[in-house]
C-alpha positions in Angstrom: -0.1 11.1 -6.7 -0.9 13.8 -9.6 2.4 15.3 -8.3 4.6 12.3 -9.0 2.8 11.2 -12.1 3.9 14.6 -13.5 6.7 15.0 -11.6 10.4 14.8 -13.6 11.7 11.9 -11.1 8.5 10.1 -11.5 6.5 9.5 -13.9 6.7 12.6 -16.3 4.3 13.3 -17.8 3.2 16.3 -18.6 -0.9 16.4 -17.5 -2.4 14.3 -15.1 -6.3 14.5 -14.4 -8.8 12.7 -12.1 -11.9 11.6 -12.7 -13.8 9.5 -10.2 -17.0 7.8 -10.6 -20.5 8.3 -9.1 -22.6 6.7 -6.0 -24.6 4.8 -8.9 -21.4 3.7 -11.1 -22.8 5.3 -13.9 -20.8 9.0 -14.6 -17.2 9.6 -14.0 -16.5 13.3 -12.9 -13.5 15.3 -13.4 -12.6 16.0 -9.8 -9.0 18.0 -10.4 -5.5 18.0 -12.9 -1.9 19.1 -12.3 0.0 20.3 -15.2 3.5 21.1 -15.7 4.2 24.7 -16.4 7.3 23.7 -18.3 10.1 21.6 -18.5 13.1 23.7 -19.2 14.1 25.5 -16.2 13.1 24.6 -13.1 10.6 22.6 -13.8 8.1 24.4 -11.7 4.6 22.9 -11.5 1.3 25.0 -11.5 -1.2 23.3 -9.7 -5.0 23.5 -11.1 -6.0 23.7 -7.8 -5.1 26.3 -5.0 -2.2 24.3 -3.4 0.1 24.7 -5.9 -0.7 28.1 -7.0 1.8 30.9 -6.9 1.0 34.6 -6.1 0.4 36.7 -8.7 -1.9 35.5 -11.7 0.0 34.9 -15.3 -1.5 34.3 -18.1 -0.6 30.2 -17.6 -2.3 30.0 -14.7 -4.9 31.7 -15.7 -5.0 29.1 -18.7 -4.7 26.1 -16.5 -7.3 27.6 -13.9 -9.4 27.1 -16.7 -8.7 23.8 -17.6 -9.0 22.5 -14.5 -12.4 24.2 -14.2 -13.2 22.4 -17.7 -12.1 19.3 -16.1 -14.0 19.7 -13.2 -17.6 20.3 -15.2 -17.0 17.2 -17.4 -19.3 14.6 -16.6 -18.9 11.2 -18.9 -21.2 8.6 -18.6 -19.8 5.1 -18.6 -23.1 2.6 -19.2 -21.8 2.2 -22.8 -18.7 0.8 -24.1 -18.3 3.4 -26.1 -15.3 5.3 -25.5 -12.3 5.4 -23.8 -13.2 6.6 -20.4 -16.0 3.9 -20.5 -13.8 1.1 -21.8 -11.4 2.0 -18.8 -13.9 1.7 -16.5 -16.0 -1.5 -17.7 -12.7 -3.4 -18.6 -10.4 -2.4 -15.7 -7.6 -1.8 -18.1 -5.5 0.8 -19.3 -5.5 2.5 -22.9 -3.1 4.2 -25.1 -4.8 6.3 -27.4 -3.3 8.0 -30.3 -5.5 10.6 -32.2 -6.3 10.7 -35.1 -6.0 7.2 -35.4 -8.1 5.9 -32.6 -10.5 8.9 -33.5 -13.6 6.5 -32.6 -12.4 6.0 -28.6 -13.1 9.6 -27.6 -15.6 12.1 -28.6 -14.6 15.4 -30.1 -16.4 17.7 -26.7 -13.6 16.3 -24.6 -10.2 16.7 -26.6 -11.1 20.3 -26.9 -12.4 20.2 -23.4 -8.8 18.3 -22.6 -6.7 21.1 -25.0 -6.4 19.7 -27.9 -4.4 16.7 -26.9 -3.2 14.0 -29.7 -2.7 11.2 -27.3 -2.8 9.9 -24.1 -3.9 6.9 -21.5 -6.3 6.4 -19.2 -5.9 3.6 -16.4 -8.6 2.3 -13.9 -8.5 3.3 -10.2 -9.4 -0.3 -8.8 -9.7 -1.4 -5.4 -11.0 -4.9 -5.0 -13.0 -5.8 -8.2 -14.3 -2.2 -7.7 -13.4 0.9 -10.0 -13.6 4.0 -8.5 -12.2 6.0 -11.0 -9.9 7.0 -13.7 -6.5 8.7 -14.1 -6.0 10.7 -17.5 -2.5 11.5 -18.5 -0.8 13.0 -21.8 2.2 15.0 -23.3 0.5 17.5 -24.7 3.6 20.0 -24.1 6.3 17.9 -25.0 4.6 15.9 -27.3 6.3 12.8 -25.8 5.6 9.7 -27.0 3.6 7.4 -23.9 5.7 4.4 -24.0 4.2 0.4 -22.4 6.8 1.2 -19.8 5.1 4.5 -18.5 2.0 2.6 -18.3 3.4 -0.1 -16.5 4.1 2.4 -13.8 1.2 4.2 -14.2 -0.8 1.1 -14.0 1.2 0.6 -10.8 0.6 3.5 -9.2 -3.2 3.3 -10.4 -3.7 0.7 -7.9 -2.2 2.5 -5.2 -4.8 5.1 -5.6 -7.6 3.1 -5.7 -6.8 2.0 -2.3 -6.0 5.6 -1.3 -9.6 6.7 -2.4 -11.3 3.8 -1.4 -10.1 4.7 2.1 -10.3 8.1 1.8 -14.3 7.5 0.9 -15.1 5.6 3.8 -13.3 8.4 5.8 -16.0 10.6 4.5 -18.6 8.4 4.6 -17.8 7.5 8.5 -17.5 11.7 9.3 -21.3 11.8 7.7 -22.5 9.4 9.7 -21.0 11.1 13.2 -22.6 14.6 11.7 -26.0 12.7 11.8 -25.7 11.2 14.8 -24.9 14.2 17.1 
């Protein structure tokens, strides 16, 4: 899904990041992010995870390797309203954020953590009345604008994901239970 949320016939943005939450509800955790290496050319992605990686380190993916490590070690805590990733998550509902105006939805550790970005949206990964997640996406390359229309889609395919994870944690959780029984 992080493909075709960044990908040039999807979605197109330029970032896309998970973050899903915790057994207890209470922390979302940056679980992986695909960024676009660039859009003139061949718009080639580099993945921030091994899949997508070419041979041969450059200094870009040696940058996004780093992000994505970033991303991975950020833990936000959602039992407050305060902040975007928290307002995501407690109001099931997506938000377009545009720094510095919206300064107060997101604390200064995670744009620098997140590059520097000036805007963005987050949408809720919701299956049932459950969220089990968040999607984070931005422009931070191409400094394009995130249009109502992008987060229709992105909204969209939000919901598809939920239901992806949702069965792809009861996958896991039923392989647990056969590696306790035998």
């Amino acid at each position: 899904l992080l493909a075709a949320i960044t990908h040039t016939e999807g979605l197109g943005f330029d970032r896309a990041f998970l973050f899903l939450l915790d057994d207890d509800d209470k922390a979302l955790k940056g679980v992986m992010g695909l960024e676009v290496a660039g859009r003139a050319g061949d718009g080639a992605k580099v993945g921030l995870r091994t899949p997508f990686a070419r041979i041969g380190e450059s200094d870009m993916e040696e940058k996004h390797r780093a992000l994505d490590d970033n991303v991975r070690e950020l833990t936000i805590h959602v039992d407050t309203k305060r902040g975007v990733f928290a307002r995501t998550v407690i109001e099931k509902e997506l938000f377009r954020v545009e720094l510095p105006m919206d300064r107060e939805m997101i604390s200064k550790e995670v744009v620098e953590i997140m590059g520097g970005v000036n805007s963005f949206a987050t949408v809720p990964l919701v299956s049932g009345e459950r969220v089990l997640g968040v999607i984070w996406v931005d422009n931070i390359h191409t400094s394009r604008p995130i249009k109502m229309d992008d987060c229709r889609l992105l909204v969209s395919a939000g919901a598809q994901v939920g239901l992806t994870v949702k069965r792809a944690l009861r996958a896991q959780a039923m392989e647990q239970m056969k590696g306790q029984l035998a």
